[in-house]
C-alpha positions as CSV (number, residue, x, y, z in Angstrom):
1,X,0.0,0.0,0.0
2,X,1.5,3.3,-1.2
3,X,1.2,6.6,1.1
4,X,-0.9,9.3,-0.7
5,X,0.0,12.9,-0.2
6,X,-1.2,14.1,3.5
7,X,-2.8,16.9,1.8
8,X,-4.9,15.3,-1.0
9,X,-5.8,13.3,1.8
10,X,-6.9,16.4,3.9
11,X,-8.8,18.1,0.9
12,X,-10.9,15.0,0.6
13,X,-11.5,14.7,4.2
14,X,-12.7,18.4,4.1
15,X,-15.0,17.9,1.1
16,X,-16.5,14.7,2.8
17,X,-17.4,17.0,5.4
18,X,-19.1,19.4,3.5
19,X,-20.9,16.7,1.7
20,X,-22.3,14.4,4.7
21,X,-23.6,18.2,5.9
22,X,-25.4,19.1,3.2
23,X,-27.0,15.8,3.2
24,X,-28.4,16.4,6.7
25,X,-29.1,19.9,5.9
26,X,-31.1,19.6,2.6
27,X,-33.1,16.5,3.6
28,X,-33.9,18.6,7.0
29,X,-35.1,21.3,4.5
30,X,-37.0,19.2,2.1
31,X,-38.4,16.9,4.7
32,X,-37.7,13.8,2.7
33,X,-35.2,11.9,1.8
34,X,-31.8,9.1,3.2
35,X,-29.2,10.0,5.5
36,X,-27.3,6.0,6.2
37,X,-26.5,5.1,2.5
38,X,-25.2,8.7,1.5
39,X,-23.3,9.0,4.5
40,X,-21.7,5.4,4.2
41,X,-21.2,6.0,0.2
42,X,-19.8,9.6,0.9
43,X,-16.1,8.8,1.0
44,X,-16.1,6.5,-2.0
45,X,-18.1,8.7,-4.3
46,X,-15.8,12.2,-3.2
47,X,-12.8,9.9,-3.9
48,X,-14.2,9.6,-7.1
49,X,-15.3,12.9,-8.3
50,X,-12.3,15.1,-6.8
51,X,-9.3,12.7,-7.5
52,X,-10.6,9.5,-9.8
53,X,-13.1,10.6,-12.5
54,X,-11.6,11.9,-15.8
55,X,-14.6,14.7,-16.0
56,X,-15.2,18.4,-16.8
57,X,-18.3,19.8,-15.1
58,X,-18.3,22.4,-17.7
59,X,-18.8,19.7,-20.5
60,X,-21.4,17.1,-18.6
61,X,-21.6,15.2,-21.9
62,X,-18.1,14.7,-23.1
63,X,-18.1,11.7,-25.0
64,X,-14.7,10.6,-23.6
65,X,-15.8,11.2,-19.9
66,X,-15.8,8.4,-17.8
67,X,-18.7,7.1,-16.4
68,X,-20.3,7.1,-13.0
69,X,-23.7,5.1,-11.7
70,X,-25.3,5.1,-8.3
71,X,-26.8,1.9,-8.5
72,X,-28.8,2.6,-5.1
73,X,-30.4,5.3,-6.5
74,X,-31.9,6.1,-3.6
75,X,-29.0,7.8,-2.0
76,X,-29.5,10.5,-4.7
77,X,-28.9,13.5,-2.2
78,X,-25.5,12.1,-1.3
79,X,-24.8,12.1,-5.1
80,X,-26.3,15.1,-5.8
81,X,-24.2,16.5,-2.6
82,X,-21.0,16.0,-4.2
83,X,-22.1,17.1,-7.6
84,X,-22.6,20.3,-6.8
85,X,-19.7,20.6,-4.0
86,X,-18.0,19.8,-8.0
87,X,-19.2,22.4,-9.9
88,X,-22.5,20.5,-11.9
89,X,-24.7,23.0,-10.3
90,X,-25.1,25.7,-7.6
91,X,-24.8,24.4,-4.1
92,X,-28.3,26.6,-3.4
93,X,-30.3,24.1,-6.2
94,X,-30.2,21.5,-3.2
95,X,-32.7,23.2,-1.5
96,X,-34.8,22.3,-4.4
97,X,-34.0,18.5,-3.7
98,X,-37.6,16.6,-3.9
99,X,-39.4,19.6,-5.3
100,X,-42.0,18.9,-8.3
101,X,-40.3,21.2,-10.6
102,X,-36.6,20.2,-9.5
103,X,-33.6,18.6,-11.3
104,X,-33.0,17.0,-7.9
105,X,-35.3,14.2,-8.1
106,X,-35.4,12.1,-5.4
107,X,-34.3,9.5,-7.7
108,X,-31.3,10.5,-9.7
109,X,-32.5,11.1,-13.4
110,X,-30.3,11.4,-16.5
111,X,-32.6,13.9,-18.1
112,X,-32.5,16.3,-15.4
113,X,-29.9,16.4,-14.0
114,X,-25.9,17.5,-15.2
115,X,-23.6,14.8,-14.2
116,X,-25.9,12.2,-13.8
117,X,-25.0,9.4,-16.5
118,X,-27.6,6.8,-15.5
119,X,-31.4,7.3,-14.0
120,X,-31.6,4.8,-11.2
121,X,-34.2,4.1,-8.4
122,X,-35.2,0.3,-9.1
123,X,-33.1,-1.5,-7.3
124,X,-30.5,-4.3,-9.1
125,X,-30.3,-2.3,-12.3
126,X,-27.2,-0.4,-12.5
127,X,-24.4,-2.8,-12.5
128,X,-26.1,-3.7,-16.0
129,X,-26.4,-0.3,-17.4
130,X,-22.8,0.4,-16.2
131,X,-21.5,-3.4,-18.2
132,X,-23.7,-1.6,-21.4
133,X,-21.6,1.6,-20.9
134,X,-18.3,-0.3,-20.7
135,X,-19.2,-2.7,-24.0
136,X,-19.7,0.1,-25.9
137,X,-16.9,1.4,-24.8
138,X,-15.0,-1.5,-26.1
139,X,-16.8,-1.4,-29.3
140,X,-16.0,2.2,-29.6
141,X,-12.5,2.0,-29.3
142,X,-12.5,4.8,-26.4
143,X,-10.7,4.3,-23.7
144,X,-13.5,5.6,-20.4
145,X,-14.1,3.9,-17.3
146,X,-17.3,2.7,-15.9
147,X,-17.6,3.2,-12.1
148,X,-20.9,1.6,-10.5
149,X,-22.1,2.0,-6.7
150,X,-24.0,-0.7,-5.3
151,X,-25.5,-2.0,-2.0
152,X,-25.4,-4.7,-0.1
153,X,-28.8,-5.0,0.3
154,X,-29.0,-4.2,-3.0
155,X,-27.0,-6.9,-4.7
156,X,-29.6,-9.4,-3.3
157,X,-31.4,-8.8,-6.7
158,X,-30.8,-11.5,-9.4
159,X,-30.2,-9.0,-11.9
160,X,-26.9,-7.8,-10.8
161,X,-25.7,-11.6,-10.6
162,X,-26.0,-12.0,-14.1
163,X,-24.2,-8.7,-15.3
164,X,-21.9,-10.4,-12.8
165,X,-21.6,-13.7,-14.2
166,X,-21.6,-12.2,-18.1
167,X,-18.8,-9.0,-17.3
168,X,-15.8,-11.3,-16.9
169,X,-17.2,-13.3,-20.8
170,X,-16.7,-9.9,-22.5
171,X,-13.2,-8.8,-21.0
172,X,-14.7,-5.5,-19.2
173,X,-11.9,-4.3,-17.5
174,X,-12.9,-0.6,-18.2
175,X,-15.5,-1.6,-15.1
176,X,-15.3,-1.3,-11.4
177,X,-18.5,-2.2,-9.3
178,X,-18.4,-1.0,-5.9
179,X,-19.9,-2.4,-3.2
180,X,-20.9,0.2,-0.2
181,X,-21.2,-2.9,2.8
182,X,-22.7,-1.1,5.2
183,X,-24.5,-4.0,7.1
184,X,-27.7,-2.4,7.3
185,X,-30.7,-2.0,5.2
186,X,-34.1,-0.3,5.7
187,X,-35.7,-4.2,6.7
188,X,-34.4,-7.1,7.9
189,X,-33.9,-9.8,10.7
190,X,-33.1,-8.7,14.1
191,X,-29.3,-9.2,14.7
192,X,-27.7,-12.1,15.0
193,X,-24.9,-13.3,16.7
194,X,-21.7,-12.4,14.3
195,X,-23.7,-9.1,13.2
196,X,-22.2,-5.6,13.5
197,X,-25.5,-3.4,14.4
198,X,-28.8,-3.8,15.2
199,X,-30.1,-5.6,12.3
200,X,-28.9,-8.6,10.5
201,X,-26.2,-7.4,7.8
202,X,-27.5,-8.3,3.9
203,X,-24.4,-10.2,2.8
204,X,-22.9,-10.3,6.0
205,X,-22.3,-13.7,6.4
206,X,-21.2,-14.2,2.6
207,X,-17.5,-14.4,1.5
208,X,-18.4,-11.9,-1.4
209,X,-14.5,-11.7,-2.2
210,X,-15.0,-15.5,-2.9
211,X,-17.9,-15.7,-4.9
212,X,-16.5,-12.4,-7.1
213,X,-13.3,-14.1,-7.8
214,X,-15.1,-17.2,-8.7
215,X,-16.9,-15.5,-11.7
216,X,-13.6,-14.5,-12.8
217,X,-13.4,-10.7,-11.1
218,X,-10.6,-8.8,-9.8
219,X,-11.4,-7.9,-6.3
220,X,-10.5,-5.6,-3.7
221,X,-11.2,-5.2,-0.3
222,X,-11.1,-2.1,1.6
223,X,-12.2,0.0,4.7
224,X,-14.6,2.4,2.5
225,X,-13.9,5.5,5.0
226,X,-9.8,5.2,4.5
227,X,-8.7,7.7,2.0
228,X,-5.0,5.8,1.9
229,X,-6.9,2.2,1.0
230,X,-9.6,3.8,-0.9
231,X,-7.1,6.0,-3.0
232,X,-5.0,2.7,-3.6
233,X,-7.6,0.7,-4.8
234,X,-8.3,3.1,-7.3
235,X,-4.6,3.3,-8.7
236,X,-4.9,-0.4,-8.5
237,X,-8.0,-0.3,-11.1
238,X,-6.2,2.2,-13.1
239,X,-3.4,-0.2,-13.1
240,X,-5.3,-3.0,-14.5
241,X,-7.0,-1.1,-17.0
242,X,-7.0,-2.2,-20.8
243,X,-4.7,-4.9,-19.4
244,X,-6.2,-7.6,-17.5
245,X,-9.3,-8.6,-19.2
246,X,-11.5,-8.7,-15.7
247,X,-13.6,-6.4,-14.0
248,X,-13.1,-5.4,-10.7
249,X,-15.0,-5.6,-7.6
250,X,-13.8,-3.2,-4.9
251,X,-15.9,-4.5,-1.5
252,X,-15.7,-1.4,0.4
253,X,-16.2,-2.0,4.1
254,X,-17.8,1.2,5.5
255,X,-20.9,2.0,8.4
256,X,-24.1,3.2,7.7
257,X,-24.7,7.1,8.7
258,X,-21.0,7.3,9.4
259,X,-19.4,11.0,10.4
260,X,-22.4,11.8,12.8
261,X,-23.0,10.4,15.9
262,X,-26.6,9.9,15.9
263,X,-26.8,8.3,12.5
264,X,-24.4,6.4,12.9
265,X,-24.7,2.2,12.8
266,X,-28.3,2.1,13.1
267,X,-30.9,1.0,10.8
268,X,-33.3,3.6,11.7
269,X,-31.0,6.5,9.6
270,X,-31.9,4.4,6.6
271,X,-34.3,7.7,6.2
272,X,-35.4,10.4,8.5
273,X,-35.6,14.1,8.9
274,X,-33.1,15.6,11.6
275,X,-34.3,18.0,14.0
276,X,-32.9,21.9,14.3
277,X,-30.9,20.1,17.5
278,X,-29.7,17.3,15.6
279,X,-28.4,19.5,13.3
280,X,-26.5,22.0,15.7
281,X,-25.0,18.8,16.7
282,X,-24.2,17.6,13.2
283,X,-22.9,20.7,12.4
284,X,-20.1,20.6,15.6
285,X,-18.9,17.2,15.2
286,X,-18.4,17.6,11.3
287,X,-16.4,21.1,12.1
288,X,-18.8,22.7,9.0
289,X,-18.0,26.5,10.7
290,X,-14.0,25.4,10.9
291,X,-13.9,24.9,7.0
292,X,-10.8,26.7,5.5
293,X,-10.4,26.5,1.8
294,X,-12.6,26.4,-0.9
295,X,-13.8,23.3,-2.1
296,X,-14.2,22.8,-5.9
């Protein structure tokens, strides 16, 4: 594992922040919408859009950009979040988030929204649009990557176990499916013994590192909130790229709600409005009146 400069490091940590506040803040505006997944996905997705991603806000539909899909399309607001923290669109539009006239659906939605390269919602669907995305890629002759988020609870669909059996057949190394394991989904079995929070974990007692390598994918494994591993697993995709014939799996180990202390590691942040005290407390702990450089 290679060390990545402190203050890359730092300026991700920063926007992360930013991000996992105007989550709480706009869904406490809007009065709708999930906190857990965004917060769990927040590291992985900034990670992306302010060091991995070869994108231009300015051009949202450069045909040589590379590709990014939030499969659980309903963390849209953590998406959204980092879009505009990027430059897509004015910070300010996320007080629009929900809205009937909005771009900021609560489902992400290609038509509406800059930066958004796949409309998601139902759940299972993405990994396949992303494998479409990376064929024609191939097809093409360009050279863009295709970068899908998942969740765990998500992944119980059958659909995304095909795209997962049929990737490795057509050589997609220009695609990277991440999983966001968070343990917790909005349902589910009261905990059992080898579970982490207060709900039985989707695919927690799965070796999903197994089964991904048996259907002939690179994988990965990583703590999700670790800029060092998460930056390194990145370079280690841009490594294999055009060169190894697999796809990757990176299974990103992260908690649900993570960088607040009251949604943190509990299925009942799945979704919920925070109160005005919630809030001030949000607002302390992710040292949002401490910020110090700009962000984009």
């Amino acid at each position: 594992m290679t060390r990545n400069d402190a203050r890359d490091v730092e300026h991700l940590e920063t926007v992360a922040r930013e991000g996992r506040w105007r989550v709480l803040e706009t869904v406490a505006t809007s009065k709708a919408g999930h906190i857990g997944g965004p917060m769990s996905a927040m590291d992985l997705m900034v990670a992306l859009y302010f060091h991995q991603l070869r994108i231009d806000p300015s051009t949202p539909q450069d045909p040589d950009r590379d590709r990014f899909i939030l499969s659980k399309g309903h963390s849209a607001i953590g998406l959204y979040s980092v879009l505009a923290l990027r430059g897509y669109f004015p910070v300010e539009e996320l007080a629009t988030f929900d809205h009937g006239d909005s771009r900021l659906q609560g489902h992400p939605d290609m038509k509406l929204t800059p930066g958004v390269d796949s409309s998601t919602g139902s759940l299972g669907q993405g990994l396949s649009a992303g494998s479409g995305m990376a064929i024609a890629a191939k097809m093409q002759g360009k050279d863009f990557h295709t970068w899908v988020v998942l969740g765990d609870g998500e992944i119980e669909e059958g659909m995304v176990w095909e795209t997962v059996i049929h990737a490795p057949r057509y050589g997609l190394d220009n695609l990277t499916a991440i999983i966001d394991l968070n343990g917790l989904q909005q349902y589910g079995w009261p905990a059992g013994e080898h579970d982490r929070y207060d709900r039985s974990e989707p695919m927690g007692h799965v070796n999903l590192p197994a089964v991904f390598r048996g259907f002939g994918w690179n994988v990965i494994e990583i703590n999700g909130h670790d800029y060092d591993e998460i930056l390194d697993a990145y370079a280690e995709v841009d490594a294999a790229r055009g060169t190894t014939g697999k796809p990757t799996a990176i299974i990103a180990h992260t908690v649900k709600g993570n960088g607040v202390s009251f949604t943190r590691a509990t299925f009942k942040w799945h979704n919920g409005v925070p109160t005005d005290e919630q809030l001030d407390t949000a607002r302390a702990e992710l040292l949002i009146d401490q910020k110090t450089e700009a962000l984009a």
